[in-house]
C-alpha positions in Angstrom: 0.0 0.0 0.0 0.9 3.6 -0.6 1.3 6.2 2.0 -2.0 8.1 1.0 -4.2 4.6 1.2 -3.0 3.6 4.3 -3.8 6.8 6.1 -7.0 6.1 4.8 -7.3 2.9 5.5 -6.1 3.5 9.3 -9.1 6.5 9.2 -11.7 4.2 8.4 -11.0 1.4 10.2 -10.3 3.6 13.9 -13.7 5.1 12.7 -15.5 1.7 12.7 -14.2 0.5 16.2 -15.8 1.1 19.2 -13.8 2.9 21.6 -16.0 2.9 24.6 -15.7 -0.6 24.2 -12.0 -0.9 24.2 -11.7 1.0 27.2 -10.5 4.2 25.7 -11.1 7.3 27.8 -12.8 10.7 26.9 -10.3 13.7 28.0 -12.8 15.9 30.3 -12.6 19.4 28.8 -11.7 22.3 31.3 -12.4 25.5 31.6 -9.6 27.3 29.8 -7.7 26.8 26.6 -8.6 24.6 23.7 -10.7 21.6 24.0 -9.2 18.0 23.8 -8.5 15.8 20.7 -10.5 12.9 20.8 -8.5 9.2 21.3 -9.4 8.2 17.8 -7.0 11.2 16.3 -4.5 10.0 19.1 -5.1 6.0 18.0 -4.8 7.0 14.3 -1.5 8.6 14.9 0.0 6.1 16.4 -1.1 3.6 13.8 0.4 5.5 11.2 3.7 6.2 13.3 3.9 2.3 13.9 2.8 1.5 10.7 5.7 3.8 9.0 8.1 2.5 11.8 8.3 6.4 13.4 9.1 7.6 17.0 10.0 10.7 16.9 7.3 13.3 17.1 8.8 15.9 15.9 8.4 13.4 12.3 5.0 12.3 12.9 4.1 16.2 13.3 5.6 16.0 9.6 3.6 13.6 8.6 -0.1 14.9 10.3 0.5 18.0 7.7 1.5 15.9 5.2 -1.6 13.7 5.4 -4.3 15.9 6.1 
């Protein structure tokens, strides 16, 4: 697979899962600053990241403007 397909295979598939079910947790959003990313964008980063065998973040913040 190409680089584009699996982001978007990696989309729809953390899409179809139920995370309540895997015992993901909801960040509580507080009063100040920005709200909180869902764990689905977290769980589809670190799919890619694994998938593309990177661990440093300042390359997987490379590749989430990349594949937008």
């Amino acid at each position: 697979m190409d680089s584009v397909s699996i982001v978007r295979f990696l989309d729809a598939y953390v899409d179809s899962l139920d995370l309540a079910e895997l015992d993901f947790v909801l960040a509580q959003d507080s009063v100040e600053g920005r709200p909180a990313f869902t764990s689905s964008v977290f769980l589809k980063l670190y799919l890619n990241g694994y998938y593309k065998r990177i661990r440093l973040s300042r390359r997987l913040e490379k590749e989430c403007y990349r594949n937008v």
